[in-house]
Structures are given as structure tokens and as C-alpha cells.
C-alpha positions as CSV (number, residue, x, y, z in Angstrom):
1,X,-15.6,135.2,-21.1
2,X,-14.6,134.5,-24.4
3,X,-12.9,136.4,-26.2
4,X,-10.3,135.8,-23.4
5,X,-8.1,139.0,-24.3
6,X,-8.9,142.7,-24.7
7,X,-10.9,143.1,-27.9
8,X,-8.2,144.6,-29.6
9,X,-6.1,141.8,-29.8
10,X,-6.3,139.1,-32.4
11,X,-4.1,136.2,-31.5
12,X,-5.5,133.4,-33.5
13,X,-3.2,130.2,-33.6
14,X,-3.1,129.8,-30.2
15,X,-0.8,127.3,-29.2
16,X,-1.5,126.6,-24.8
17,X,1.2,125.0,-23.2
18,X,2.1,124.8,-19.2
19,X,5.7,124.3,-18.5
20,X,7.5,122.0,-16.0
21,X,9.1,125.0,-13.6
22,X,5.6,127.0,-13.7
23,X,3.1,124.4,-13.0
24,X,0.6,127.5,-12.2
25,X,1.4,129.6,-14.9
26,X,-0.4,129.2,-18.5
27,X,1.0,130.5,-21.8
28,X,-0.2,131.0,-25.5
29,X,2.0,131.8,-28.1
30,X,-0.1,132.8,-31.1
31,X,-0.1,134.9,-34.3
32,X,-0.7,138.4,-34.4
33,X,-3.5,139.5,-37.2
34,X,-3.2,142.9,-38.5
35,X,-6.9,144.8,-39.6
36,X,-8.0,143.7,-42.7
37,X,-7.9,139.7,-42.0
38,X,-5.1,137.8,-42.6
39,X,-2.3,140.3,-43.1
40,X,-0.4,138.9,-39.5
41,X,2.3,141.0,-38.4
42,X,6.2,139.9,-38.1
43,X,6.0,139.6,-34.7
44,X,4.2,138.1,-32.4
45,X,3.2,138.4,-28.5
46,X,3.5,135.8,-26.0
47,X,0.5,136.1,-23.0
48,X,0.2,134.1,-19.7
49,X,-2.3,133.9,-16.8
50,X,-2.5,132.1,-13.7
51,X,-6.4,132.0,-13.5
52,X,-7.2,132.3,-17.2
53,X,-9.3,135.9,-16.3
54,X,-6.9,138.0,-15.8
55,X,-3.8,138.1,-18.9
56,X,-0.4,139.4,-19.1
57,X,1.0,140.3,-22.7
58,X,5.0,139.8,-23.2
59,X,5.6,141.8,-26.0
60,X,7.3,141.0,-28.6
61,X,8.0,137.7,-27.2
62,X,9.5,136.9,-31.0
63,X,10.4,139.7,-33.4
64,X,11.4,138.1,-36.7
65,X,13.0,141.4,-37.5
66,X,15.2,140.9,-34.4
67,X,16.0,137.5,-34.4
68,X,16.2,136.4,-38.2
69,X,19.5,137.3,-40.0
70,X,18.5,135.7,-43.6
71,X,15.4,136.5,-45.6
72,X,13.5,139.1,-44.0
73,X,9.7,137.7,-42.8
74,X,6.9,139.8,-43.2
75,X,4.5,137.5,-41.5
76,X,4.3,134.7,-39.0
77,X,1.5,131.8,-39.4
78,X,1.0,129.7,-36.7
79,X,3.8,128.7,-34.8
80,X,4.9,127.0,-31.5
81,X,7.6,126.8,-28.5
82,X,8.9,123.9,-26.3
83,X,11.0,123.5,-23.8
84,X,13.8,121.3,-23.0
85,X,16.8,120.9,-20.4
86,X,15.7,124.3,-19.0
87,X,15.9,125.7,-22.6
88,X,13.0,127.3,-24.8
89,X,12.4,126.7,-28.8
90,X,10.4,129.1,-30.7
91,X,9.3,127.3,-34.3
92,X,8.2,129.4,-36.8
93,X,7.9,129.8,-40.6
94,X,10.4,132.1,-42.9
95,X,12.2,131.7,-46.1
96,X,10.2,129.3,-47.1
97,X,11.1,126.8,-44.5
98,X,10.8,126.1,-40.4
99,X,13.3,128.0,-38.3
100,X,14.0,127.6,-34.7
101,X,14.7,131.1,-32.3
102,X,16.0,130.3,-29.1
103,X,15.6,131.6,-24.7
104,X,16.2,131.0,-21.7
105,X,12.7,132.4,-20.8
106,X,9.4,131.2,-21.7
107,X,8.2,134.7,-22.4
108,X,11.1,135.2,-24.4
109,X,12.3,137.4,-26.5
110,X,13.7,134.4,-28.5
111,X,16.8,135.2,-30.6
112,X,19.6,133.8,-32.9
113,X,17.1,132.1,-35.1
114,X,18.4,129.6,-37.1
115,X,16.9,127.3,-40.3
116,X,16.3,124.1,-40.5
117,X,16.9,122.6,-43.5
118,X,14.8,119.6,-44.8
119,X,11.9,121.8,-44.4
120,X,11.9,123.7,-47.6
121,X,8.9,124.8,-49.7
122,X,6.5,123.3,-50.8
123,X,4.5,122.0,-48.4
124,X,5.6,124.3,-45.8
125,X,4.1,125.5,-42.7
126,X,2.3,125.5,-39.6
127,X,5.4,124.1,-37.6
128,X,4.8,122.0,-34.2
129,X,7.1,121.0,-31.9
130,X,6.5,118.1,-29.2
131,X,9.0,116.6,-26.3
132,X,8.4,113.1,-25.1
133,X,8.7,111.7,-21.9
134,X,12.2,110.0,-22.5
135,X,13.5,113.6,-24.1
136,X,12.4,112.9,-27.8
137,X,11.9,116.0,-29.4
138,X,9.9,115.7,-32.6
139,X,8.9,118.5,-35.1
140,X,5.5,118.4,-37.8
141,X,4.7,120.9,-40.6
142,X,3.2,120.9,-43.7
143,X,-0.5,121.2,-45.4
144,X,-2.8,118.9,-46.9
145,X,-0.6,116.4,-45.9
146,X,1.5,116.6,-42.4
147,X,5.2,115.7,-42.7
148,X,7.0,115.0,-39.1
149,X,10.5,113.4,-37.7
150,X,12.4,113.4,-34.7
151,X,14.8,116.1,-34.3
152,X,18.5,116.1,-33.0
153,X,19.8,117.0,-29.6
154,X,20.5,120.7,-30.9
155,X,16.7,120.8,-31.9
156,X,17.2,122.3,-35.4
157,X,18.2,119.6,-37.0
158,X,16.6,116.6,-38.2
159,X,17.2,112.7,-37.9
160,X,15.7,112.4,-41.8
161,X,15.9,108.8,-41.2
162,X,12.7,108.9,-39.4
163,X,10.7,111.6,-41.6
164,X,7.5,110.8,-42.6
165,X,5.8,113.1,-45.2
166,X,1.9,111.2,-44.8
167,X,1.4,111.4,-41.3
168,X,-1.9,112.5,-41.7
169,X,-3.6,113.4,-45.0
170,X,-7.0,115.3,-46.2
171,X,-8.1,112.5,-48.3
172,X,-7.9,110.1,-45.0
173,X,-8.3,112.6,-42.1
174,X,-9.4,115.8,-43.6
175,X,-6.4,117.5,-43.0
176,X,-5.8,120.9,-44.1
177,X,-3.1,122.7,-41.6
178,X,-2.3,124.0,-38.4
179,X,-1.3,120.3,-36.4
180,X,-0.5,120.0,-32.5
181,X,0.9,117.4,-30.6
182,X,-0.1,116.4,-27.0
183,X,0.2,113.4,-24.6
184,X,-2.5,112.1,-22.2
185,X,-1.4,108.8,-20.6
186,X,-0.4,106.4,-23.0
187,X,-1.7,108.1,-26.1
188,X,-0.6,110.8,-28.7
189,X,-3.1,113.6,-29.7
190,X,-2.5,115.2,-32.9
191,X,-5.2,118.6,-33.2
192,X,-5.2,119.9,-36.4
193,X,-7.5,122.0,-38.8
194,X,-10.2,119.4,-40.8
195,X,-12.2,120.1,-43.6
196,X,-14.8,117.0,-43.4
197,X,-17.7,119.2,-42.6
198,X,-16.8,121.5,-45.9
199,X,-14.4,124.3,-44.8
200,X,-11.9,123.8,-42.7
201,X,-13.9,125.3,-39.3
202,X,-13.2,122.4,-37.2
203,X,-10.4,121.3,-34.7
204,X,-10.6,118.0,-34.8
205,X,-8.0,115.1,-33.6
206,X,-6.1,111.6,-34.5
207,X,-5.1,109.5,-31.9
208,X,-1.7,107.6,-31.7
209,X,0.4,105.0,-29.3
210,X,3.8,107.1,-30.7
211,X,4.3,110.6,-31.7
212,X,4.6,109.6,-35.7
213,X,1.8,107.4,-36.0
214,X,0.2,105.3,-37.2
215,X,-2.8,107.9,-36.3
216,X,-6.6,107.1,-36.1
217,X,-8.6,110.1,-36.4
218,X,-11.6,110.3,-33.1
219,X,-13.4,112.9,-34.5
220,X,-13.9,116.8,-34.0
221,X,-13.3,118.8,-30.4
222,X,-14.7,122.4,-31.8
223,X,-16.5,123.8,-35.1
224,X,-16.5,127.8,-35.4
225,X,-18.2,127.6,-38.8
226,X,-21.3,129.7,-37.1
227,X,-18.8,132.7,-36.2
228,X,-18.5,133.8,-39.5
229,X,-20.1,132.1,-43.3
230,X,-17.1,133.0,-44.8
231,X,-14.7,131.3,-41.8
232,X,-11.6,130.5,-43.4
233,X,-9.8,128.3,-40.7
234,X,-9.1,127.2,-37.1
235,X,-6.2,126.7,-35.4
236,X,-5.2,125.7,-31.9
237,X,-4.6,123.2,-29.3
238,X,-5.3,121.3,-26.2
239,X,-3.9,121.7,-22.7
240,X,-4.8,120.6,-19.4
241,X,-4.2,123.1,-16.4
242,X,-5.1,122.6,-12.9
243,X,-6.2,119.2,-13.7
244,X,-8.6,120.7,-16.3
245,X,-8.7,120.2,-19.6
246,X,-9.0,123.1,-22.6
247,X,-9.2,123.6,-26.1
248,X,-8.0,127.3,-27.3
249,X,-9.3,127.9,-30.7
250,X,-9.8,131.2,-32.4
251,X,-13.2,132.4,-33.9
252,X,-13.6,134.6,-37.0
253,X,-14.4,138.7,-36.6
254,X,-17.5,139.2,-38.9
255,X,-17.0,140.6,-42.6
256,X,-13.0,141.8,-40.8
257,X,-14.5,145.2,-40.7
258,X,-12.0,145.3,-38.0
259,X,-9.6,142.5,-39.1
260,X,-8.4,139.5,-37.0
261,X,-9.3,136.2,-35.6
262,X,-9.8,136.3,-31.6
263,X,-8.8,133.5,-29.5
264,X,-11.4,131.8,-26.9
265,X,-11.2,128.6,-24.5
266,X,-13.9,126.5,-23.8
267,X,-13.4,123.6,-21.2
268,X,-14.0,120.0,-22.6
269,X,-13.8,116.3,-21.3
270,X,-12.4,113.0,-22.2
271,X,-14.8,109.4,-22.1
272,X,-12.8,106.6,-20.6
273,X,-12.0,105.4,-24.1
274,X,-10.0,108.7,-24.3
275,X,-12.5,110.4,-26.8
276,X,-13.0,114.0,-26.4
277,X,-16.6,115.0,-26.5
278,X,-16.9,117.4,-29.1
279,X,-18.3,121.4,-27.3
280,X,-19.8,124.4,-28.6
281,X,-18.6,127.7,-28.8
282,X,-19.9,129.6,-25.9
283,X,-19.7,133.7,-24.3
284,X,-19.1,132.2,-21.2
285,X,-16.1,129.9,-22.0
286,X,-14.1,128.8,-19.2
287,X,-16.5,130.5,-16.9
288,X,-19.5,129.4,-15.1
289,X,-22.6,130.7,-17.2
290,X,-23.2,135.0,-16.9
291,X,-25.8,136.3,-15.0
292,X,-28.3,137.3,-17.7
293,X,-28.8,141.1,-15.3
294,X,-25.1,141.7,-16.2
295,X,-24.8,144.0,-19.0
296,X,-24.0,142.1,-22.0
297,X,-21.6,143.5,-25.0
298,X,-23.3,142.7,-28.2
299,X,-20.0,142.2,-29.7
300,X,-19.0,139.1,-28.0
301,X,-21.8,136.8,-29.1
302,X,-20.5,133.6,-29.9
303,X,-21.9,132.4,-33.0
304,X,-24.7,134.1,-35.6
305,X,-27.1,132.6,-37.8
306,X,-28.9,133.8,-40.8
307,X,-32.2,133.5,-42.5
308,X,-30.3,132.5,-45.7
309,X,-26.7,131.4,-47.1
310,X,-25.9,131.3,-50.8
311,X,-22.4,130.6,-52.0
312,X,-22.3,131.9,-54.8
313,X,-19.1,129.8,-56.2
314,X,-18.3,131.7,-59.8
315,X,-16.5,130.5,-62.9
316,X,-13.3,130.5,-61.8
317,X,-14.2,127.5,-59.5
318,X,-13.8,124.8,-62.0
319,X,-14.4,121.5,-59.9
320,X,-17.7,119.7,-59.3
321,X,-20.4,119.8,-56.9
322,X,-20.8,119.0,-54.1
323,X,-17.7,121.3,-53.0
324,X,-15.9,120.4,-50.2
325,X,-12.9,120.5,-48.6
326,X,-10.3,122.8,-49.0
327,X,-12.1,123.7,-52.2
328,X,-15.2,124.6,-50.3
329,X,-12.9,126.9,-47.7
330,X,-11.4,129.2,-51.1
331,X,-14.9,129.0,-52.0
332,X,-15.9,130.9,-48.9
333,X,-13.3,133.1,-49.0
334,X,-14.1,134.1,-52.3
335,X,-17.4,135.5,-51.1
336,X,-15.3,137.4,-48.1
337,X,-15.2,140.6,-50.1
338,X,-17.8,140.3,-53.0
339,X,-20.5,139.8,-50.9
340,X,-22.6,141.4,-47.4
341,X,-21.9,138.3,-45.0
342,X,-24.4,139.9,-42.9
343,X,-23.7,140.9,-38.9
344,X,-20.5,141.9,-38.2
345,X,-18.5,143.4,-35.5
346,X,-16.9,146.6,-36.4
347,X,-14.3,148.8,-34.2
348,X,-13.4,152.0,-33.1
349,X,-11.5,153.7,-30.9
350,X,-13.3,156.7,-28.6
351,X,-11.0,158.7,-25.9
352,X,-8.5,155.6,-26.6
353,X,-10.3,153.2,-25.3
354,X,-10.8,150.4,-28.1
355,X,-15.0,149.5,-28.9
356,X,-16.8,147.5,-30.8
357,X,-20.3,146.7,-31.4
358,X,-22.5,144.4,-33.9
359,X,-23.8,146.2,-37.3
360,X,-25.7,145.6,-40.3
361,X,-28.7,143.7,-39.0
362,X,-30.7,142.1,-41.1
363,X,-34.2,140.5,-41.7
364,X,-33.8,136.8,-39.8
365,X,-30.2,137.3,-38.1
366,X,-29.6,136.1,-35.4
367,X,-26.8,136.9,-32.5
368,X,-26.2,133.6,-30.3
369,X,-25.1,134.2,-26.4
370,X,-24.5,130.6,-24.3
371,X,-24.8,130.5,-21.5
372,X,-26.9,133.3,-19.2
373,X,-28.2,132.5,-16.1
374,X,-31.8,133.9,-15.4
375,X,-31.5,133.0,-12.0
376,X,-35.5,133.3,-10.0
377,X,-36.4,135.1,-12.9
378,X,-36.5,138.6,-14.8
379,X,-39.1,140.7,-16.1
380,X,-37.5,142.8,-18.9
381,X,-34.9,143.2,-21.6
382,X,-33.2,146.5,-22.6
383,X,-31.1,147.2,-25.1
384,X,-28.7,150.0,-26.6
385,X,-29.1,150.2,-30.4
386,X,-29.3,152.6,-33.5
387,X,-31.4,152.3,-37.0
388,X,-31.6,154.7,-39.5
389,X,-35.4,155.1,-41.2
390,X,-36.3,151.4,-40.3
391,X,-38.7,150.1,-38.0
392,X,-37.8,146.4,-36.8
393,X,-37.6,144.3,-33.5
394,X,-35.6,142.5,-31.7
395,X,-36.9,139.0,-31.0
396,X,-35.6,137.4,-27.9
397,X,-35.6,133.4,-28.0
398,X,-34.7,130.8,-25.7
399,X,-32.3,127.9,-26.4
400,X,-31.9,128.4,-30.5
401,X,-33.6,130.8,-33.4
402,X,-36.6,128.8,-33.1
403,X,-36.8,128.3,-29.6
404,X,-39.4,129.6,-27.1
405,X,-40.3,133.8,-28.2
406,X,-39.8,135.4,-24.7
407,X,-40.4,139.0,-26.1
408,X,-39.8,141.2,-28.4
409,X,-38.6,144.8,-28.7
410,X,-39.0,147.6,-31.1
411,X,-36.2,149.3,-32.1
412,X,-37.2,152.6,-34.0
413,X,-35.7,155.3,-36.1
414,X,-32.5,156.9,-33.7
415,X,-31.5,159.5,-36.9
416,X,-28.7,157.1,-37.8
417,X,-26.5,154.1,-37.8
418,X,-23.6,153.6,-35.4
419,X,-22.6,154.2,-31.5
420,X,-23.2,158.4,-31.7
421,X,-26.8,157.5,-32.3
422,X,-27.2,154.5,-29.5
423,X,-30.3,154.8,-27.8
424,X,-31.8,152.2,-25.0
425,X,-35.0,150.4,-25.3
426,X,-37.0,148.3,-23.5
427,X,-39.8,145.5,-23.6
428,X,-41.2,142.7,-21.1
429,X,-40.1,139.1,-21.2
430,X,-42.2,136.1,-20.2
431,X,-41.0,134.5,-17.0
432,X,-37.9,132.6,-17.2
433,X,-35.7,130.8,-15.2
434,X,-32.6,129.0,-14.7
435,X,-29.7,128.9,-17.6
436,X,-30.3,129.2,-21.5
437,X,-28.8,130.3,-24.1
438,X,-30.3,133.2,-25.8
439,X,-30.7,133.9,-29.3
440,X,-31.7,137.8,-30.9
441,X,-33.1,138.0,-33.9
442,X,-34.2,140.8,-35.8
443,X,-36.8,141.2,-38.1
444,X,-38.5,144.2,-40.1
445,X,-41.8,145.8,-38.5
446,X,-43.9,145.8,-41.4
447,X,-43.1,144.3,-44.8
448,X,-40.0,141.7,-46.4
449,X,-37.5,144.4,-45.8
450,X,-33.9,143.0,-46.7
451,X,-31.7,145.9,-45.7
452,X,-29.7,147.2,-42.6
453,X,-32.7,147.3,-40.0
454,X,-29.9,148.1,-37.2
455,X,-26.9,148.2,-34.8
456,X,-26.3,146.6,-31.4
457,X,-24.5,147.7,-28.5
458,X,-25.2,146.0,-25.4
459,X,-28.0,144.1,-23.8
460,X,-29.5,143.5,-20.2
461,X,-31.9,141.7,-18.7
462,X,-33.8,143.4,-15.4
């Protein structure tokens, strides 16, 4: 289920990749969020699986403070690894410029980092490696617009003569950071972080017959705006495994009561033009949809939606409406810490074992679950939740917030907010069968009540 790693992991960036001499064996290589949000740490773990359920962390499969003997990096944005002749490239982001570490492992640790120049501020970041089939090895960075090149034999060095700083732009592909580089047949897919639909919550993708373009963009593969209102970005990539594809993406933590951005996997499919069809974010990700009698965390609901969204923009926001594009995405994060974004997840530890579970329920939010599978049918829904002095219910609705009411149950006063004051409660449903996504809102008992009506621990359907 999604997210794919222990909840106390972040990993946003994730960059997939299967190598040659593991054909079984998937690996991520993503950034490392400290709590708080954004604040990613100077290292950063490497994880692999070999039936995407069940992950192994390598840790620190690149530890700048190890492997970087010039300016000291105190955190690592997105990067990426390749491999070539048997060898493995780390590409990250230090010193205001890309840098290469190098193993022979895929896992790592990668050492003897070393700079490559041509990269320097501005317009640094994000690096991305790609090999070719002939042995090409080319290398993109940059935001707003995506500079790349083919790099040298030694693969930290590059051949300048084929550097092109306007691969892809905002202006023409919405383009705001994070690119990828992939190959399926004949064609070149570059993933990167848009900004067409307002902030940049989407992964979208360009499509190439070389690895520098000229690039068409296809359109978008994942949105994760409904994760959070204030969503800042989305990173990640395609790979295909077992003769599946996936996109890895990460999804925003609600208000970053506990910090990070966790990474998920949903499956996805090409036409026979060699579009991707764009795909939700689901619970069930890679999986086949969850038996709705399975205890359900609260926490990993995959989207939310709310009764209302303001952005309230401020003066210091001097451009003109409509806002959009990057503009729109500082606009949101200005809003991050002024303002109650509503549900969020928030974590704690109990008897060391890390727990989360959703808070700050309000009138008209709504926690989103795809897919459960109701199988012949169920009769009731039960719950673990607190509330402190307000009487509400939890709607429980079929297929979207306005979708078919299957019950509704009352939560009442448990003496307090928060997991030491969790108590169950239960309601009938309405018949239901087969596989639907289910939405839970919650809503005041009596009155327009706008503040915290509750907290949400798990769910159940018997």
C-alpha cells in the first residue's frame, strides 16, 4: 500500500531504476526530509525490493559528509545514479554545482565525489543522469528551464559542445524542476515537475526521438495537488519492472506536523501511440484493491478534500491574477505556516514504535481511500477516534464527497483530542458491494461549527 515505506521515512525524489546485473531487484535513491518540511538531511538512503512489499534500507548509501572533500553540504535535493561498464554514478547537488560520487555497488556507499564544472549556479539543480543504448552518458539539471549535454567517458565531465540550456522550458512545457530521463523503444521520456495546472503538483512528461530533444510534451502521468492545499512540488520517475510499468512520485504530509514528503507507486499504462494515461493517487498503489474488513490506518488516505480553499495571496505577491505557475506554488507555500490547512497527519512515537493518525477535522473534510473491496457485502463501519466537547459524524460516501451516503456515525465527546483518548464507534452501512473508493467526511451534529470536530485513527468495515 502506498506509502510504500515505514511511515517514518520520508524519501521524496524518488528516482526507480533496475539495473542490468539485477534484473529482479528494484532501487530508489531519494532525498531524505528531516521534520519540519523541507529541511533534507546530508545524506541520503538508498532502498531496494524484489516484490515492491517488502523494502530493504542501505543506509547511508551517500553521505556528503563522507564523500565531499570541498564545501561542506548541508542538504541533498533530488538526485540520481547510473550505471555503466559495471560502474555506479551518484549525481547530486553541492557547492553550488552537480557533483558525481562514485561505487562499485549499486547500494553504495558512493565516495571520492568530485565536481563537475560547467554546472555552476544559477540555475542549478535537480541533476539527472541517463546511459543510452550505444554507451552515451548524458547529464540534465537546472530549473525553470532544463539545461543537458553529453558527458565524457570519465562521467564528470562535460562535452560543452553539445550543451543545451532550453531543453525544456516553463513558458513552453511548464517546467519547474526535478527532470528524469527514460527510454521505451524508440522514444526518450523526460518526467519532470509542471506547473500548468497552477503549482507545480504534477509529473508530467515530453517525448523525444534523442536524449536532448527536440521534446514534445504528452501531457501529465500523476497530480498530488489533493494531498495537501499547500503542496509545494513532485518529484520522481518512471520505471518498468517485471514487464510492468510504474511511476514513483512522492505525496505531501499534511500541514508537516511531522515533516516530510513520502514516496508511493502506482502502476500506469502506455496507448500504442506511446502516451501514458494519466492515474490517480490511490491507498492501494501497486496492489490489488484492500479488503474493505481489513483495518484501515486513517493516516494513509490518499488524497483530502475540503469544503473550502482560499489563498489568501498578501501584498508581497506583486503579480497579477490569475496566479499561476511557479508564482502560484510560492503562493501556496506562503499559506503553509500562516494558515490551518485543515487534516493533517501528525506523529508520534509510543514504546518506540513510530504512529501516526489524521487530526484537526473539520466541518466538510473529507479523507479519500481508493480502492476497497466490499467483496458480498458488509453491514457496518467502526472507527477509532477522539473529540473534545464536539458532537459530529462521520459520513461515509461511495465513489467521491458527493457520492452515494452509505451511513453515518457519531462520534461524541471522548474528554480529549489525540490517540490517549481513542475510542471505537460504530454505525450500519447500506448494502454494498464490489470495489469503491470511499470518502469520510465529517460534519458538525448540530449547528455551522467550524472548529476541530475530531481525530482519526483507524477504520473497519464488518
Amino acid at each position: 500500500m502506498n506509502p510504500i515505506l515505514p511511515l517514518h521515512y520520508s524519501a521524496p525524489d524518488g528516482e526507480p531504476h533496475v539495473w542490468a546485473e539485477d534484473p529482479n531487484t528494484l532501487y530508489i535513491y531519494a532525498s531524505n526530509d528531516r521534520t519540519g518540511g523541507f529541511n533534507m538531511d546530508p545524506w541520503q538512503s538508498v532502498w531496494s525490493t524484489k516484490d515492491l512489499i517488502n523494502w530493504t534500507e542501505h543506509k547511508p548509501g551517500f553521505d556528503a559528509r563522507e564523500a565531499v572533500d570541498f564545501d561542506q553540504v548541508e542538504a541533498l535535493p533530488a538526485s540520481d545514479c547510473i550505471e555503466k561498464n559495471g560502474k555506479y554514478y551518484y549525481y547530486f547537488t553541492a557547492a553550488g554545482k552537480q557533483c558525481v560520487a562514485f561505487s562499485d555497488r549499486p547500494e553504495g556507499p558512493f565516495l571520492h565525489a568530485k565536481p563537475i564544472e560547467g554546472t555552476e549556479f544559477p540555475n542549478c539543480g535537480d541533476p539527472a543522469v541517463f546511459v543510452d543504448d550505444d554507451g552515451s552518458a548524458y547529464l540534465y539539471w537546472g530549473q525553470f528551464s532544463l539545461r543537458g549535454c553529453r558527458l565524457k567517458d570519465n562521467m564528470y565531465e562535460l562535452d560543452k559542445e553539445t550543451i543545451n540550456t532550453m531543453l525544456i522550458t516553463e513558458d513552453e512545457h511548464g517546467f519547474h524542476e526535478g527532470s528524469s530521463m527514460r527510454k521505451r523503444g524508440d522514444l526518450y521520456y523526460l518526467i519532470y515537475c509542471d506547473t500548468d495546472r497552477g503549482s507545480a503538483t504534477c509529473l508530467s512528461y515530453a517525448v523525444g526521438k534523442t536524449p536532448l530533444g527536440p521534446f514534445e510534451k504528452r501531457g501529465v502521468i500523476i497530480d498530488n495537488i489533493d494531498g495537501d492545499i499547500s503542496a509545494w512540488n513532485n518529484h520522481g520517475s518512471i520505471v518498468c519492472f517485471h514487464d510492468q510499468w510504474y511511476i514513483v512520485y512522492h505525496r505531501a504530509c499534511l500541514g508537516y506536523e511531522m515533516g516530510g514528503r513520502k514516496a508511493c507507486m502506482e502502476p500506469i499504462y502506455f496507448d500504442e501511440n506511446g502516451d501514458i494515461k494519466e492515474v490517480k493517487m490511490t491507498t492501494q498503489g501497486i496492489e490489488a484493491p484492500i479488503d474493505a474488513r481489513k483495518r484501515m490506518d486513517a493516516w494513509r488516505a490518499c488524497c483530502f478534500y475540503r469544503e473550502k480553499t482560499q489563498f489568501d495571496i498578501g501584498e508581497n505577491f506583486f503579480w497579477k491574477y490569475p496566479v499561476t505557475g511557479w508564482r502560484q506554488t510560492v503562493a501556496r507555500n506562503s499559506i503553509r505556516n500562516e494558515k490551518d490547512t485543515g487534516v493533517r497527519a501528525f506523529h508520534y512515537v509510543e514504546k518506540g514504535i513510530h504512529k501516526e493518525y489524521l487530526t484537526k477535522f473539520k466541518k466538510g473534510d473529507s479523507a479519500v481511500y481508493r480502492y476497497l473491496d466490499f467483496g458480498n457485502g458488509v453491514s457496518k463501519f467502526r472507527c477509532s477516534a477522539s473529540s473534545y466537547l464536539a458532537h459530529c459524524r462521520i459520513e461515509i460516501h461511495l465513489d467521491g464527497a458527493d457520492g452515494p451516503l452509505i451511513g453515518s456515525c457519531k462520534i461524541t465527546d471522548t474528554n480529549g483530542f489525540g490517540p490517549w483518548n481513542f475510542q471505537t464507534f460504530t454505525c450500519n452501512v447500506k448494502p454494498v458491494t464490489g470495489v469503491h473508493e470511499v470518502c469520510l467526511t465529517t460534519y458538525p451534529e448540530k449547528g455551522e461549527c467550524s472548529t476541530w470536530l475530531c481525530d482519526l485513527d483507524w477504520f473497519e468495515f464488518v
